[in-house]
MOPAC internal coordinates of N, CA, C and O (Angstrom, degrees):
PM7 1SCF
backbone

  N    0.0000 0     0.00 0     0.00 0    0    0    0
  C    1.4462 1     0.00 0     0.00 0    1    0    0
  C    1.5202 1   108.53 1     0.00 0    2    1    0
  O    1.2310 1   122.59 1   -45.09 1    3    2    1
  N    1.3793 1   112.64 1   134.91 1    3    2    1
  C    1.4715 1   112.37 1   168.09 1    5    3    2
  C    1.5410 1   114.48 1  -112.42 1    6    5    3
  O    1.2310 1   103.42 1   -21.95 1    7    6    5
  N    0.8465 1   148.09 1   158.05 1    7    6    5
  C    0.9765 1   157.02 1  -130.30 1    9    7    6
  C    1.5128 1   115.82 1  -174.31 1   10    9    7
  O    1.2310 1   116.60 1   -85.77 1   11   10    9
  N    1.7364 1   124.07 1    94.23 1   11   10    9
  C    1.3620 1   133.66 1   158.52 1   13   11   10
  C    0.9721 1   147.98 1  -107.40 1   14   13   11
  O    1.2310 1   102.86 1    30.94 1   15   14   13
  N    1.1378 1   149.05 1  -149.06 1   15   14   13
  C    1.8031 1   153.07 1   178.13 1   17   15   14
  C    1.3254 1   129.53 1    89.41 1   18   17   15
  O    1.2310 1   112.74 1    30.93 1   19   18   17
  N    1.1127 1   131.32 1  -149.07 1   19   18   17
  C    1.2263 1   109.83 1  -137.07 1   21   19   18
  C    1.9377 1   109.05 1   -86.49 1   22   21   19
  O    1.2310 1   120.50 1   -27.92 1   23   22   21
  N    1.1359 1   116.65 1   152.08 1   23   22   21
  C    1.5002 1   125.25 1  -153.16 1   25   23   22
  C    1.6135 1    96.41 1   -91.80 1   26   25   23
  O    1.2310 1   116.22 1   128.21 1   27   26   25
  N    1.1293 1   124.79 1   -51.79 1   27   26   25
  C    1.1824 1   132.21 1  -154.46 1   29   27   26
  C    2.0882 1   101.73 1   -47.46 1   30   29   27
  O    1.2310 1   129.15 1     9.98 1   31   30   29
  N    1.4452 1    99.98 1  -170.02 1   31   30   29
  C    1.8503 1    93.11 1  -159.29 1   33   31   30
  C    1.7871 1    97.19 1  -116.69 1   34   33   31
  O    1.2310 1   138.38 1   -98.75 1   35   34   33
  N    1.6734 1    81.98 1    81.25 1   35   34   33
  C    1.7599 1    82.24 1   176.55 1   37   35   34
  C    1.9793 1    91.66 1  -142.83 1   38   37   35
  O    1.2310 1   125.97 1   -22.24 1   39   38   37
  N    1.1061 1   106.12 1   157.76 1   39   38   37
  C    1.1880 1   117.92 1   170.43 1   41   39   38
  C    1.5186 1   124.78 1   -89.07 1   42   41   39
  O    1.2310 1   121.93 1   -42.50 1   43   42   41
  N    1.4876 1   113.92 1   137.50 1   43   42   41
  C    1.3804 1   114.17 1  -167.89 1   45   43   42
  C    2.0373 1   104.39 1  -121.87 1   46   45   43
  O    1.2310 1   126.25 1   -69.13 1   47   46   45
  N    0.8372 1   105.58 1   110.87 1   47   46   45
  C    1.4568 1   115.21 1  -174.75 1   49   47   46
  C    2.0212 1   105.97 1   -59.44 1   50   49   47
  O    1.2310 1   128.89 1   141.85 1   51   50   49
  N    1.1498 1   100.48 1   -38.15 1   51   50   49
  C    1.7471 1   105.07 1   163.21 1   53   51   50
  C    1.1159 1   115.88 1   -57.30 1   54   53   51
  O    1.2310 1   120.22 1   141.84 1   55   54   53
  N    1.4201 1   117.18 1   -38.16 1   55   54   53
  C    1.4195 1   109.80 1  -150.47 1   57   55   54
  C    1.7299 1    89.82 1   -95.49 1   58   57   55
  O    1.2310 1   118.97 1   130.29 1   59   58   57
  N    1.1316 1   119.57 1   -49.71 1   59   58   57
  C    1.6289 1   127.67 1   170.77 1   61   59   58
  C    1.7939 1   101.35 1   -37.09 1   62   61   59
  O    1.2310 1   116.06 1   119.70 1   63   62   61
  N    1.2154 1   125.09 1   -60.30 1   63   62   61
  C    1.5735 1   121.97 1  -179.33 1   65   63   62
  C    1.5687 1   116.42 1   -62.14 1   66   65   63
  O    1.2310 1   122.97 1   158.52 1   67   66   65
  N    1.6289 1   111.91 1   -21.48 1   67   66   65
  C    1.1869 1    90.45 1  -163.67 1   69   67   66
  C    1.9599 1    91.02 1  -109.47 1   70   69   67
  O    1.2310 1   120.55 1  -163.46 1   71   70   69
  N    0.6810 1   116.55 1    16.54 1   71   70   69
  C    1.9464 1   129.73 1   159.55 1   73   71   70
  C    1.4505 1    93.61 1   -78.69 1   74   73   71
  O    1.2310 1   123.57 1   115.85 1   75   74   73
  N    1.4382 1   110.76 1   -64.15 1   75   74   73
  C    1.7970 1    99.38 1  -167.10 1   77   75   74
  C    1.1127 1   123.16 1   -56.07 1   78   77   75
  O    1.2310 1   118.05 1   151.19 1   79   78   77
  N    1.6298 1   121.32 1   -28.81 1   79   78   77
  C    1.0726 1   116.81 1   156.35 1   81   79   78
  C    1.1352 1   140.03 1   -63.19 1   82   81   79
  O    1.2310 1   118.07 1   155.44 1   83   82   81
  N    1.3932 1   121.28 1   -24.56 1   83   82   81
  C    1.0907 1   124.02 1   171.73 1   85   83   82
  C    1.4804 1   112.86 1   -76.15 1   86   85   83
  O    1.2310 1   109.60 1   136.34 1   87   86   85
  N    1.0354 1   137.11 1   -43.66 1   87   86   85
  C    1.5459 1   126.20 1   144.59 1   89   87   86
  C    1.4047 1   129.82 1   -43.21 1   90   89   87
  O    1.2310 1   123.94 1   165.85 1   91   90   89
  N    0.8841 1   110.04 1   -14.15 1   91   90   89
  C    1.7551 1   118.97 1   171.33 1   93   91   90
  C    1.8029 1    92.98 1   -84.38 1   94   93   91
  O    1.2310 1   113.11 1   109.00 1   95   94   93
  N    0.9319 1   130.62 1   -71.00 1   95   94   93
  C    1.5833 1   132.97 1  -168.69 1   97   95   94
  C    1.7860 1   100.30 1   -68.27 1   98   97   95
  O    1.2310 1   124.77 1  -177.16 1   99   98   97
  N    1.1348 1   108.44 1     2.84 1   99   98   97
  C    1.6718 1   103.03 1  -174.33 1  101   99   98
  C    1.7308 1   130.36 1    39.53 1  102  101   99
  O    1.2310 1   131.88 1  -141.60 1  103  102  101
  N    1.6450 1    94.68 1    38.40 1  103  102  101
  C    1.6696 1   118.38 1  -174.77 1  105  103  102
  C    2.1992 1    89.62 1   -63.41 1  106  105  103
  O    1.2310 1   131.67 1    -8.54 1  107  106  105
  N    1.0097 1    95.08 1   171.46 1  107  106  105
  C    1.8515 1   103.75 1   157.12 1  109  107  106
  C    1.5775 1    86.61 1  -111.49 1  110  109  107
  O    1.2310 1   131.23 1   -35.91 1  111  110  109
  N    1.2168 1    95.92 1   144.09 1  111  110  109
  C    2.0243 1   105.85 1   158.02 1  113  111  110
  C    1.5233 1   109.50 1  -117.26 1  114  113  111
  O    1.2310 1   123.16 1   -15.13 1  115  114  113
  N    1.2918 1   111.55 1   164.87 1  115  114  113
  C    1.3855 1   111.92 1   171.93 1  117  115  114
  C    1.6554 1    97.30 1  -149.80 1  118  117  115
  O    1.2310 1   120.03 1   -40.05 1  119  118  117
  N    1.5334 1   117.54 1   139.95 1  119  118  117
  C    1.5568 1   116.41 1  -156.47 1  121  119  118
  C    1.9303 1    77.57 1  -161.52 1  122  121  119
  O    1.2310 1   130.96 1   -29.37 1  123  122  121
  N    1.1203 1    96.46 1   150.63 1  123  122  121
  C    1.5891 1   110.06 1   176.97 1  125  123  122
  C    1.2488 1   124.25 1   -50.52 1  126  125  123
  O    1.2310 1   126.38 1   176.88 1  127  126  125
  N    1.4269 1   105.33 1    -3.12 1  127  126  125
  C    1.6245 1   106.16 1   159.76 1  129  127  126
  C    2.0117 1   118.18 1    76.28 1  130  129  127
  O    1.2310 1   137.29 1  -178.34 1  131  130  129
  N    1.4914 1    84.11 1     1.66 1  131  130  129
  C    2.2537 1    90.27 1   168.07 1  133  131  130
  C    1.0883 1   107.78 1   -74.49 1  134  133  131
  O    1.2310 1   135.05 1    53.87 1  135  134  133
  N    1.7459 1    88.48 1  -126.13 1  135  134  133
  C    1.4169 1   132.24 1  -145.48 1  137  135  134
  C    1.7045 1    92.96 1  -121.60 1  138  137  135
  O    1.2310 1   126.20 1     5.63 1  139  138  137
  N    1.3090 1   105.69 1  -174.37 1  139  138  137
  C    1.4365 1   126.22 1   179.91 1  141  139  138
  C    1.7228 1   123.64 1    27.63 1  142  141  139
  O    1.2310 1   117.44 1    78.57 1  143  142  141
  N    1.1467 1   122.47 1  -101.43 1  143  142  141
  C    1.4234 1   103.97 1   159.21 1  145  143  142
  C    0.9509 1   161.10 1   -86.00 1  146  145  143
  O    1.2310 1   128.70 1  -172.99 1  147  146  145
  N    1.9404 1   100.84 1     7.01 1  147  146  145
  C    1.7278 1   117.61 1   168.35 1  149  147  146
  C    1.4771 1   120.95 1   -96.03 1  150  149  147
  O    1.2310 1   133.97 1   179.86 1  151  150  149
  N    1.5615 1    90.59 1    -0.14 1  151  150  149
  C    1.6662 1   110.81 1   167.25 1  153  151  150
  C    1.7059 1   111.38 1   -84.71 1  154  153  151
  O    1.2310 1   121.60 1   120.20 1  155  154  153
  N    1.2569 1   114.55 1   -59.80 1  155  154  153
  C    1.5220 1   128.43 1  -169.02 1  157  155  154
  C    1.4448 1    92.74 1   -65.40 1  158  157  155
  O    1.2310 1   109.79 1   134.01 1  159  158  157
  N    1.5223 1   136.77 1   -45.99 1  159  158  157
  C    1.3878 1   106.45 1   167.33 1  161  159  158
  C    1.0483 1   127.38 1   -74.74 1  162  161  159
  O    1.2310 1   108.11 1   139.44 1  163  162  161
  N    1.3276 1   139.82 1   -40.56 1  163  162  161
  C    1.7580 1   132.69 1   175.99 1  165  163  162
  C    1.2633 1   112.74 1   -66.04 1  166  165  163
  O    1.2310 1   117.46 1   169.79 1  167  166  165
  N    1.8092 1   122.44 1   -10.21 1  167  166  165
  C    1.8174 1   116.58 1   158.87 1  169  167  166
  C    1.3789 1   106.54 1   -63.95 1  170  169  167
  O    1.2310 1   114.91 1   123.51 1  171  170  169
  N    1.5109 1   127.25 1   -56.49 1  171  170  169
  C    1.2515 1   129.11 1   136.78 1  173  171  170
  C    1.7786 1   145.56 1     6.46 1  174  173  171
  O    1.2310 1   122.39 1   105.34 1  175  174  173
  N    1.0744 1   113.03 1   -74.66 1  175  174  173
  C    1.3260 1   121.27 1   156.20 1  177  175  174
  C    1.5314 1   124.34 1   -78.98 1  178  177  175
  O    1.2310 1   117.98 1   175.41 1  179  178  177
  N    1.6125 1   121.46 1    -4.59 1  179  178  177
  C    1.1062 1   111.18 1  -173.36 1  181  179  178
  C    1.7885 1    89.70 1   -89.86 1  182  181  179
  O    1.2310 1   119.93 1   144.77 1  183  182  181
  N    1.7968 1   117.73 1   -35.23 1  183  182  181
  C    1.4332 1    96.89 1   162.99 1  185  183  182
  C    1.3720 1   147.23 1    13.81 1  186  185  183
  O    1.2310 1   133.00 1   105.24 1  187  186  185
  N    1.1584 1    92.48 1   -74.76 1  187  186  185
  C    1.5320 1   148.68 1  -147.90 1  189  187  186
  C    1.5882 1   120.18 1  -101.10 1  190  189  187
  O    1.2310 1   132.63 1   169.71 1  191  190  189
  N    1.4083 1    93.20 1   -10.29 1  191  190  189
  C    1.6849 1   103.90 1  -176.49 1  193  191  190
  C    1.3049 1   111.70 1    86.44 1  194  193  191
  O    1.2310 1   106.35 1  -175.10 1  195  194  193
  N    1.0889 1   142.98 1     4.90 1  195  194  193
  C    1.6935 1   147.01 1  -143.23 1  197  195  194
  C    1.5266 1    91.12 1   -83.57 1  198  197  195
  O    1.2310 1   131.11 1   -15.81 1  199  198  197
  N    1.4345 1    96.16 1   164.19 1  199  198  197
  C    1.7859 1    97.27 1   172.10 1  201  199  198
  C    1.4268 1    93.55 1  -132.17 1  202  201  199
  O    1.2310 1   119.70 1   -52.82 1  203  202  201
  N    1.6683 1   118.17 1   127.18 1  203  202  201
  C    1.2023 1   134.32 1  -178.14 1  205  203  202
  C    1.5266 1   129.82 1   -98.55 1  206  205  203
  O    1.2310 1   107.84 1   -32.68 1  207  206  205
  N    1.2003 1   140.30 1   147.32 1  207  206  205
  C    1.0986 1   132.72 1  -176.73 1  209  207  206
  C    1.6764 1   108.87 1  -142.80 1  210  209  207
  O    1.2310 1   128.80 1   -66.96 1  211  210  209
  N    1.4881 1   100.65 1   113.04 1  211  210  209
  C    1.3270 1   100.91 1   170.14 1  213  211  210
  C    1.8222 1   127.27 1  -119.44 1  214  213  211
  O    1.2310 1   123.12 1   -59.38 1  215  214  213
  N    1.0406 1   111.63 1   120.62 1  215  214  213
  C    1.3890 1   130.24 1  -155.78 1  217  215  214
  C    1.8081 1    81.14 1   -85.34 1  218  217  215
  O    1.2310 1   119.69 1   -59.51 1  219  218  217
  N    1.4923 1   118.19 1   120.49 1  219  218  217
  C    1.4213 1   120.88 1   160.92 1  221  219  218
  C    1.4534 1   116.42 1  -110.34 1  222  221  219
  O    1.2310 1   127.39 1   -19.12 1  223  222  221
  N    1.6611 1   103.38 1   160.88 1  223  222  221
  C    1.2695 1    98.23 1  -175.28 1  225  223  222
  C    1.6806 1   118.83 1   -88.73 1  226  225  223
  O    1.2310 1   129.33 1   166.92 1  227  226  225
  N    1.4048 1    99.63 1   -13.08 1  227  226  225
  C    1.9443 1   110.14 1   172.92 1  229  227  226
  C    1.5741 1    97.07 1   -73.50 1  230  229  227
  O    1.2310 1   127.91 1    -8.01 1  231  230  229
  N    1.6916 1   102.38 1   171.99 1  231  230  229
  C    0.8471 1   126.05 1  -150.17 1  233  231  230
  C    1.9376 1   111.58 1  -108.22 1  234  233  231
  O    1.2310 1   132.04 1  -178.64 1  235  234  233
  N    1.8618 1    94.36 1     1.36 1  235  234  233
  C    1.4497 1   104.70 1   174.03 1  237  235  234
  C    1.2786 1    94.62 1  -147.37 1  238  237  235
  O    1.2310 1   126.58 1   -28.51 1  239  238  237
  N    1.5733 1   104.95 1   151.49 1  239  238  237
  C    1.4054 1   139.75 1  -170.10 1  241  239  238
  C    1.8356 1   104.16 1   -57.53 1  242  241  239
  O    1.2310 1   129.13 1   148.23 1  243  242  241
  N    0.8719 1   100.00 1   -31.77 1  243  242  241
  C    1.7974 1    92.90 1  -175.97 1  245  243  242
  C    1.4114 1   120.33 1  -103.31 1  246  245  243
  O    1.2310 1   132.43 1  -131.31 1  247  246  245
  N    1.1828 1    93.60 1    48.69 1  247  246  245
  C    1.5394 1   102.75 1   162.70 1  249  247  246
  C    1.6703 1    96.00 1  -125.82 1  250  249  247
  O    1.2310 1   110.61 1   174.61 1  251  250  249
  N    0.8802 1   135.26 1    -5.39 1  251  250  249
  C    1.5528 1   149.29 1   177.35 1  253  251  250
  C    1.6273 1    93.49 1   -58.84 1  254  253  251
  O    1.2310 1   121.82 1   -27.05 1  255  254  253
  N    1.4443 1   114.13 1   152.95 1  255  254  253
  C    1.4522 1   111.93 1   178.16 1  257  255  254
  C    1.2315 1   108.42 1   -90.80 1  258  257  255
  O    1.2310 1   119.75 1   -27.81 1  259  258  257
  N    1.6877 1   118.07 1   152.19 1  259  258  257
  C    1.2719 1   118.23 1   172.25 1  261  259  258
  C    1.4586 1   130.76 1   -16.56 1  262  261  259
  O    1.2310 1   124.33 1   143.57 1  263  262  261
  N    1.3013 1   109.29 1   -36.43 1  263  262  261
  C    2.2420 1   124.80 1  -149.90 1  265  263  262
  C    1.6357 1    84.19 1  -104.07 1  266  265  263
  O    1.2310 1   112.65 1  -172.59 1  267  266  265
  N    0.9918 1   131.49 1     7.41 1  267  266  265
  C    1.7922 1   112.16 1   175.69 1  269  267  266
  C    1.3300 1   119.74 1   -98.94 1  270  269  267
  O    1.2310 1   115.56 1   -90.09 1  271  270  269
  N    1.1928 1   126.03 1    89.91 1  271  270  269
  C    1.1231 1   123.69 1   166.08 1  273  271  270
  C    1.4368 1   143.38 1   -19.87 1  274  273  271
  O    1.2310 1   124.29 1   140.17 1  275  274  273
  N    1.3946 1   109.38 1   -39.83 1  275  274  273
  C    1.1153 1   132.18 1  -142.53 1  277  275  274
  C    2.0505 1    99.24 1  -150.60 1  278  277  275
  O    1.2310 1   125.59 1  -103.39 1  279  278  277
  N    1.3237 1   106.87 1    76.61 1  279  278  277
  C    1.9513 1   105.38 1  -170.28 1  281  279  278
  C    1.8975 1    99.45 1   -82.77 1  282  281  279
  O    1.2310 1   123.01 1   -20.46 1  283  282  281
  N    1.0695 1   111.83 1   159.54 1  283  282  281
  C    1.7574 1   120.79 1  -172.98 1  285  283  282
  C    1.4169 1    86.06 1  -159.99 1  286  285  283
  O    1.2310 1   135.30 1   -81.85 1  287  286  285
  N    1.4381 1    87.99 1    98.15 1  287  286  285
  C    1.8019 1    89.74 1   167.51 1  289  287  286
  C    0.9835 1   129.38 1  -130.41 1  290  289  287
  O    1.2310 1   114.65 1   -58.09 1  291  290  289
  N    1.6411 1   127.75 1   121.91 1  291  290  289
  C    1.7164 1   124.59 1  -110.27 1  293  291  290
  C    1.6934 1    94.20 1  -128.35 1  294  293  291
  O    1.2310 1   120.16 1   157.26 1  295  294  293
  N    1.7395 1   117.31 1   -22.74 1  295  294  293
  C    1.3512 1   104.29 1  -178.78 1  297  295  294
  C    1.0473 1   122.14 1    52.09 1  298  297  295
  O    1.2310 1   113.68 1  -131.55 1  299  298  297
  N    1.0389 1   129.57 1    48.45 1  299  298  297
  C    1.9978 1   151.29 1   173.48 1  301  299  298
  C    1.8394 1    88.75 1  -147.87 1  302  301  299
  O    1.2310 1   100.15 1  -100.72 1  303  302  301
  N    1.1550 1   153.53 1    79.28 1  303  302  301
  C    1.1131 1   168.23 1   138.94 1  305  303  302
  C    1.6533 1   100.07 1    34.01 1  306  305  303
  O    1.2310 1   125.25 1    47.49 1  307  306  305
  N    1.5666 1   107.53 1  -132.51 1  307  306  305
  C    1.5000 1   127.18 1   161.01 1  309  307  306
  C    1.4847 1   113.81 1   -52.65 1  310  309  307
  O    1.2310 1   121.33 1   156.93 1  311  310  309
  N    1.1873 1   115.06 1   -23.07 1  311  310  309
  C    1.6483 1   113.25 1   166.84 1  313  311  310
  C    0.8950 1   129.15 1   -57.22 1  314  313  311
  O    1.2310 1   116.02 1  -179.60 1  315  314  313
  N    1.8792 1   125.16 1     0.40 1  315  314  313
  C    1.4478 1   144.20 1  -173.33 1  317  315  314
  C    1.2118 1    85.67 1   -79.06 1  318  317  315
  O    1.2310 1   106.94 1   114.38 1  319  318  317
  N    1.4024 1   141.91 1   -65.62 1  319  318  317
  C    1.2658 1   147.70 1   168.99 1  321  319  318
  C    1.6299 1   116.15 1    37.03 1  322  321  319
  O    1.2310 1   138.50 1    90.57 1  323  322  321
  N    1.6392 1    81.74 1   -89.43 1  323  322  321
  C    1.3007 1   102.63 1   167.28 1  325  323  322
  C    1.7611 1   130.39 1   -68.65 1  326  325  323
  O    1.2310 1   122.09 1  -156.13 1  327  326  325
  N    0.7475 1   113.59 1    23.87 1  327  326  325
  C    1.5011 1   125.82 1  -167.31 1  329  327  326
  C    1.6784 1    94.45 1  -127.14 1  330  329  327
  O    1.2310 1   118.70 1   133.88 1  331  330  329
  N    1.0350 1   120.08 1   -46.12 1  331  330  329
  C    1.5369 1   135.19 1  -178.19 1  333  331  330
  C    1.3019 1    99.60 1   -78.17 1  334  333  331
  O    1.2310 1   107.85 1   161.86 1  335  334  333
  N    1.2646 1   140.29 1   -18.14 1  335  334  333
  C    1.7736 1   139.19 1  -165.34 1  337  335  334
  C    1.3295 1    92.75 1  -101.57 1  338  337  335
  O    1.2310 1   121.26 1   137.34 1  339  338  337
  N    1.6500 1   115.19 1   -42.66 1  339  338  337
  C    1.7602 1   105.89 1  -143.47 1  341  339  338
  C    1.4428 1    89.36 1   -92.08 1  342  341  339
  O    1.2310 1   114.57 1   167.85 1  343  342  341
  N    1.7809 1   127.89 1   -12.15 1  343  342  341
  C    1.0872 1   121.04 1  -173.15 1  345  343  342
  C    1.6637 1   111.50 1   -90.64 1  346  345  343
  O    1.2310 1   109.89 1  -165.02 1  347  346  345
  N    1.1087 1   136.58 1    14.98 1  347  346  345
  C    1.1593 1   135.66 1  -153.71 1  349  347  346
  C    1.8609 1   114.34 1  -131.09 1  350  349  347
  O    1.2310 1   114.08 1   -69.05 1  351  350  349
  N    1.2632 1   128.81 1   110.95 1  351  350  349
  C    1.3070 1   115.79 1  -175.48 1  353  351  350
  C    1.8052 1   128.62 1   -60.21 1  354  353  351
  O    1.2310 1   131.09 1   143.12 1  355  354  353
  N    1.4302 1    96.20 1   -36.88 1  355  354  353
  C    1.3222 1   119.28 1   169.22 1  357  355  354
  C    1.8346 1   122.10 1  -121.66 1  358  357  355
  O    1.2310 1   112.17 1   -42.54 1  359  358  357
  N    0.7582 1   132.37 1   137.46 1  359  358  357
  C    2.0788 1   141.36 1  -169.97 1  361  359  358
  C    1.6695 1    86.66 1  -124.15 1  362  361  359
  O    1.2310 1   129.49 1   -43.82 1  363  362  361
  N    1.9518 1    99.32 1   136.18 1  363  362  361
  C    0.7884 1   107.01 1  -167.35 1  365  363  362
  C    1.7875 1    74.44 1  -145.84 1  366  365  363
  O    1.2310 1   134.02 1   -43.90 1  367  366  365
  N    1.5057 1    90.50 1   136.10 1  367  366  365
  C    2.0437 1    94.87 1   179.95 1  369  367  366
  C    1.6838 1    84.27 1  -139.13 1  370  369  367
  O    1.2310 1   139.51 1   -34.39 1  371  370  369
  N    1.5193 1    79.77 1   145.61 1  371  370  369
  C    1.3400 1   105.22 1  -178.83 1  373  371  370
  C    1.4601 1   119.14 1  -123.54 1  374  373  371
  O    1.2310 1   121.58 1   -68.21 1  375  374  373
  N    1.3184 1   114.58 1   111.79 1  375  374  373
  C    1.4463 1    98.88 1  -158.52 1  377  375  374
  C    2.0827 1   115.35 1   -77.21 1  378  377  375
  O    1.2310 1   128.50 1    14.70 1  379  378  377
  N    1.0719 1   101.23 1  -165.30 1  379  378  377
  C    1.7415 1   105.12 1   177.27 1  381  379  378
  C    2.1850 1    98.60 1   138.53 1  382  381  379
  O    1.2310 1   126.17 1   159.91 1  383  382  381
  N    1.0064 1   105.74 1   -20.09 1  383  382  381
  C    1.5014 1   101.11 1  -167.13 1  385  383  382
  C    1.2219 1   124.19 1  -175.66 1  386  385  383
  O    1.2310 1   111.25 1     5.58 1  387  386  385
  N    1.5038 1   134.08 1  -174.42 1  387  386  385
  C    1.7402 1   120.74 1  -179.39 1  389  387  386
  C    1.6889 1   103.47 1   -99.85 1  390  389  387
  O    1.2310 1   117.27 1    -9.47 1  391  390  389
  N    1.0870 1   122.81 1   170.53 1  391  390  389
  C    1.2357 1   103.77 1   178.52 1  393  391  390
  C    1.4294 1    86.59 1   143.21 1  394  393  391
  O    1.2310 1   114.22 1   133.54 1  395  394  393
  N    1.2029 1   128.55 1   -46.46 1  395  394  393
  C    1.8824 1   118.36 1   178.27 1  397  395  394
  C    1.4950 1   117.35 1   -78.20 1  398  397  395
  O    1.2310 1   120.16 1   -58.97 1  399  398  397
  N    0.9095 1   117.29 1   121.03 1  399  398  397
  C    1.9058 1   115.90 1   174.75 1  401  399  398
  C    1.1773 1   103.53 1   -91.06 1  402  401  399
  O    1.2310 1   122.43 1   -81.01 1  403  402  401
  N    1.3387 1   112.95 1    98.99 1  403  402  401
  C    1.0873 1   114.61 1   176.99 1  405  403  402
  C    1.7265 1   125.40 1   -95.81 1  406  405  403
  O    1.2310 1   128.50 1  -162.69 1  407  406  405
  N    1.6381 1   101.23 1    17.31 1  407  406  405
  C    1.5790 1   112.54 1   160.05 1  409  407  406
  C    1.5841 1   104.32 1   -50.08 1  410  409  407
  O    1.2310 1   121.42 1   120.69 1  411  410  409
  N    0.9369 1   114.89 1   -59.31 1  411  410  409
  C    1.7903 1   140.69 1  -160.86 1  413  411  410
  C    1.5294 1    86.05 1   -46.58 1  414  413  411
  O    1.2310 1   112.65 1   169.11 1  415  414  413
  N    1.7170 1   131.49 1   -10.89 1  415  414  413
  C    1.7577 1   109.02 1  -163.55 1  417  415  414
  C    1.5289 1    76.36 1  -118.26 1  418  417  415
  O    1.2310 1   103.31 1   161.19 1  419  418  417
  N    0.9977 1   148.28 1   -18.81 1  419  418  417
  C    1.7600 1   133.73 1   170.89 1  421  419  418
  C    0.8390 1   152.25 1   -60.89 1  422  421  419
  O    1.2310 1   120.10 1   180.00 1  423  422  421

C-alpha cells in the first residue's frame, strides 16, 4: 500500500485509521516518508505494530518522520515520486490539499 496527500503539518483522522489498519493486517506501507499525511498514517500503523517505509526526497535519513521504520533517502527530490508509485501494489490518496504528484501514478 502506498499512501499520499497532502504534506503540509496538519493531522488527518483518515489517514491515522487507515495506518492502523494496516498494522492490524500486517501489510508493509511505503508513503513519502514527511509531514502531514505520511506522518498521520505511519503514527497510525505504528499502533498497530506496522512496519513503515518512507522513501524521502533529501539526501539523509533524518528528515524521514518519526513512524518510518524503514528511511530510503534517494536525493533526486520529487523524483522519489516515482519510486514510491512503482513500489507499491495498491495507492491510496487522501484528499485535504496539493502536495501528491500524482503524474508519478500515469
Amino acid at each position: 500500500m502506498f499512501v499520499i496527500g497532502f504534506a503540509a503539518d496538519h493531522c488527518s483522522e483518515e489517514a491515522r485509521t487507515l495506518g492502523a489498519r494496516s498494522g492490524l493486517t500486517q501489510q508493509c506501507g511505503v508513503t513519502g516518508g514527511l509531514g502531514g499525511i505520511m506522518e498521520a498514517a505511519w503514527r497510525g500503523a505504528k499502533q498497530n505494530y506496522g512496519v513503515t517505509v518512507g522513501i524521502i526526497p533529501q539526501d539523509e535519513n533524518h528528515h524521514a518522520n518519526p513512524y518510518c521504520d524503514i528511511a530510503i533517502a534517494t536525493g533526486i527530490g520529487c523524483a522519489r515520486d516515482f519510486i514510491t508509485a512503482y513500489s507499491a501494489d495498491a495507492v491510496v490518496m487522501i484528499a485535504g490539499g496539493a502536495g501528491a504528484n500524482t503524474r508519478a501514478l500515469s
